[in-house]
C-alpha positions as CSV (number, residue, x, y, z in Angstrom):
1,X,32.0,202.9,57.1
2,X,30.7,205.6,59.1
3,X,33.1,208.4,57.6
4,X,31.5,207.7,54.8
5,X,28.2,207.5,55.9
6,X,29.0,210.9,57.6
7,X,30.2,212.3,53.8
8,X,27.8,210.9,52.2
9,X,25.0,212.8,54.9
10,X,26.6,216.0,54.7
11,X,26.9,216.0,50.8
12,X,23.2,215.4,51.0
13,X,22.9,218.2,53.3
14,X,25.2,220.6,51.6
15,X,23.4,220.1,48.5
16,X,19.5,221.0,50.0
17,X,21.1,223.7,51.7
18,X,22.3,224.9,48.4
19,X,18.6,224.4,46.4
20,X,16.9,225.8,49.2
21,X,19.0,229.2,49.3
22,X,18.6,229.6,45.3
23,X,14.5,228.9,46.4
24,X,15.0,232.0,49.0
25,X,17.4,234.1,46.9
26,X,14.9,234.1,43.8
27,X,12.3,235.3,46.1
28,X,14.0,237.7,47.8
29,X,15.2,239.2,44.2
30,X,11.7,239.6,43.3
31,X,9.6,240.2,46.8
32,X,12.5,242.1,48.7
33,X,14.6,240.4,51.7
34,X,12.3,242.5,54.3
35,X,8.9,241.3,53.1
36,X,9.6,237.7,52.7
37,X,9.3,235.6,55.9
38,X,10.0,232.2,56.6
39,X,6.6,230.5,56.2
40,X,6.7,231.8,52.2
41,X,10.5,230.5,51.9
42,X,9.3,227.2,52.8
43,X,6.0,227.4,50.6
44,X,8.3,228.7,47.8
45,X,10.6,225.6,48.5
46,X,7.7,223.1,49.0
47,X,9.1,222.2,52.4
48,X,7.3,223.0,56.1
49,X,8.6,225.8,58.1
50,X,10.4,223.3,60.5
51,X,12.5,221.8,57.9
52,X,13.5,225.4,56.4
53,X,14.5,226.2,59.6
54,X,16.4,223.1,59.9
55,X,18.7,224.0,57.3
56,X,18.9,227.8,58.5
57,X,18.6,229.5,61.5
58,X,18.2,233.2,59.8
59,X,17.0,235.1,56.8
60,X,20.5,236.3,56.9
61,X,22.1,233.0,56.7
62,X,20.3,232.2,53.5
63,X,21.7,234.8,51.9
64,X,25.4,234.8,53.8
65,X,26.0,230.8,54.1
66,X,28.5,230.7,50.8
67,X,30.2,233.0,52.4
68,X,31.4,231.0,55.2
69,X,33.9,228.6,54.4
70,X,35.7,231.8,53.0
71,X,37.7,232.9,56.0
72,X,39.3,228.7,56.8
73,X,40.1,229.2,53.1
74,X,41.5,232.3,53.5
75,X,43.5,231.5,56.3
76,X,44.9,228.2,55.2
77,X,46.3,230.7,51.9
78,X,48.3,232.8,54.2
79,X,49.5,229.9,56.1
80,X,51.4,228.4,52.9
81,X,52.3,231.8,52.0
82,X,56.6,232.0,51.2
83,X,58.5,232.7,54.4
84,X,60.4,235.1,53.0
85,X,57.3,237.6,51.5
86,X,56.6,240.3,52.8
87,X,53.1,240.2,55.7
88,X,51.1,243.2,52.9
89,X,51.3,240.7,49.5
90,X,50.9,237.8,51.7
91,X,47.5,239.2,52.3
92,X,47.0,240.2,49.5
93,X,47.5,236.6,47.6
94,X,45.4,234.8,50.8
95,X,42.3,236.8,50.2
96,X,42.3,235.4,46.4
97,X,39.8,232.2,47.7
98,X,37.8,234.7,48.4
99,X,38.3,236.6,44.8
100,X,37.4,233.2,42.9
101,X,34.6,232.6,45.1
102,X,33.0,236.0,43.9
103,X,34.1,235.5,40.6
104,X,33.3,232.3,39.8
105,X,29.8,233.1,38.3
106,X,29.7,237.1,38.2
107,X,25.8,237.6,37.2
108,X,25.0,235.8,40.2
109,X,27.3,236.9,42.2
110,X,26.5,241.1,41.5
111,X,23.1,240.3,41.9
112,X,23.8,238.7,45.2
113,X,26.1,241.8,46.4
114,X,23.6,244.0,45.0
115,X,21.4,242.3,47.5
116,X,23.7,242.3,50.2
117,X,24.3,246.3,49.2
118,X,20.6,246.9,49.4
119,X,20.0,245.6,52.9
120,X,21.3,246.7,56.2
121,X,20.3,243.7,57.8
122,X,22.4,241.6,55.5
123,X,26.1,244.2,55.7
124,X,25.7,244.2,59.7
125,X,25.8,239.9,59.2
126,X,28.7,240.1,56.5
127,X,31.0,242.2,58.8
128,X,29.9,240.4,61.9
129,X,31.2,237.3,59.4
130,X,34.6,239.4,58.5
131,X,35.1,240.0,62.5
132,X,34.9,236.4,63.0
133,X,37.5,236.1,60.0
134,X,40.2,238.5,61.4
135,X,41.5,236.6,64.4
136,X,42.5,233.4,62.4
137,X,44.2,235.7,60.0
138,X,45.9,238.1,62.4
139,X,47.2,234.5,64.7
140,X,48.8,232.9,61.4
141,X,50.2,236.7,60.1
142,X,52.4,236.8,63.5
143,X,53.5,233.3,63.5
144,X,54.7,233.6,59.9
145,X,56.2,237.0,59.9
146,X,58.2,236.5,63.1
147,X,61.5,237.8,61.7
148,X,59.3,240.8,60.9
149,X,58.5,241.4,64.7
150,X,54.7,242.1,64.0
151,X,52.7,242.8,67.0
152,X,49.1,240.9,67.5
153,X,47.9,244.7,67.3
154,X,50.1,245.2,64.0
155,X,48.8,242.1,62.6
156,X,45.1,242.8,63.3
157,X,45.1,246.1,62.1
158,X,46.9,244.7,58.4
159,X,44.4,242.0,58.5
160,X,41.6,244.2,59.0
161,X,42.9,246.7,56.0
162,X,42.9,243.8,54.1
163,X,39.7,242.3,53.9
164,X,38.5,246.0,54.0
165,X,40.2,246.0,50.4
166,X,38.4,243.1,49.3
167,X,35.2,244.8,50.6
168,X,36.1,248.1,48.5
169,X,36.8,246.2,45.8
170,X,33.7,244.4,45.7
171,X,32.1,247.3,46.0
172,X,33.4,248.9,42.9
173,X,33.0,246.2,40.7
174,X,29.2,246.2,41.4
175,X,29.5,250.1,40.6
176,X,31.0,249.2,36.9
177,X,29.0,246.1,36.7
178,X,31.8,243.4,36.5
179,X,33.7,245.4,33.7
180,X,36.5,246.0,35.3
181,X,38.3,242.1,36.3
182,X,37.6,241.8,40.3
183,X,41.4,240.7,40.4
184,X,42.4,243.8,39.4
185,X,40.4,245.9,41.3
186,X,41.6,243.6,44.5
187,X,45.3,244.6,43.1
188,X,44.2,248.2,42.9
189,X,43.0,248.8,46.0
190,X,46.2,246.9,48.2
191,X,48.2,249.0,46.1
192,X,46.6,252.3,47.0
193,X,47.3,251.8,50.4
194,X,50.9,251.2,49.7
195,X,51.1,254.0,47.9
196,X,49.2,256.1,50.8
């Protein structure tokens, strides 16, 4: 009965979280992320400042909170990853949560990284969010790729290329405005440093 209860409560939480951060992103779209503070989110959302602040701790967090079941996602892909693939397209295929996630609704999503692109702020909290990603990654790369004899140093460094070639990719499909399929460009740039 509690579990449920406990579902149930963070359902409901998970989904004012959501309705609030559409409420903020809307406003920082049109008003700019530096302008807006927290007393107009929460006259925008039709809540006091408390509760706002109740569902997010920072400006930054509004914008970045999708973001973070990304790297438990990402390192639960590389953790069922076959033990006989190579550590590079194991990577590669457990950064693809990440690719849907992005992909899933494009407009919004460009828009978003457009916003992300646009505000120092916001990249300084999305690689302080990658940092916290790596070390997951870089534990589960070493225990699966043992016959490999990766070092922790090896594995951090191939962990930390990789989400760098999400992050380029990213970045070139807001350049060509989603033309180009963000799976492909993900392909593109792990091969490119193959290649190198």
């Amino acid at each position: 009965m509690d579990t449920t209860r406990a579902k149930t409560r963070d359902i409901a939480r998970n989904a004012v979280r959501g309705e609030l951060a559409q409420v903020a992103f809307r406003l920082f779209h049109r008003e700019s992320f530096e302008k807006v503070t927290f007393d107009d989110l929460a006259t925008a959302a039709g809540v006091s400042r408390s509760t706002f602040l109740r569902y997010f701790g920072s400006k930054e967090e509004v914008v970045l909170s999708g973001f973070d079941p990304l790297g438990d996602q990402m390192t639960d892909a590389l953790r069922t990853r076959p033990a006989d693939e190579d550590s590079w397209t194991s990577l590669r295929r457990a950064v693809d949560p990440a690719i849907k996630y992005f992909d899933k609704n494009p407009a919004d999503t460009l828009a978003l990284l457009r916003l992300v692109q646009n505000t120092p702020a916001l990249v300084a909290r999305l690689r302080e969010k990658q940092l916290g990603w790596r070390p997951a990654l870089a534990e589960v790369l070493v225990e699966r790729s043992a016959s490999e004899g990766l070092s922790p140093l090896a594995a951090h460094v191939r962990v930390a290329a990789s989400l760098e070639c999400v992050t380029v990719a990213l970045e070139q499909w807001v350049d060509v405005d989603t033309r180009v399929a963000l799976d492909t460009l993900t392909d593109d740039a792990f091969a490119a440093l193959t290649s190198a």
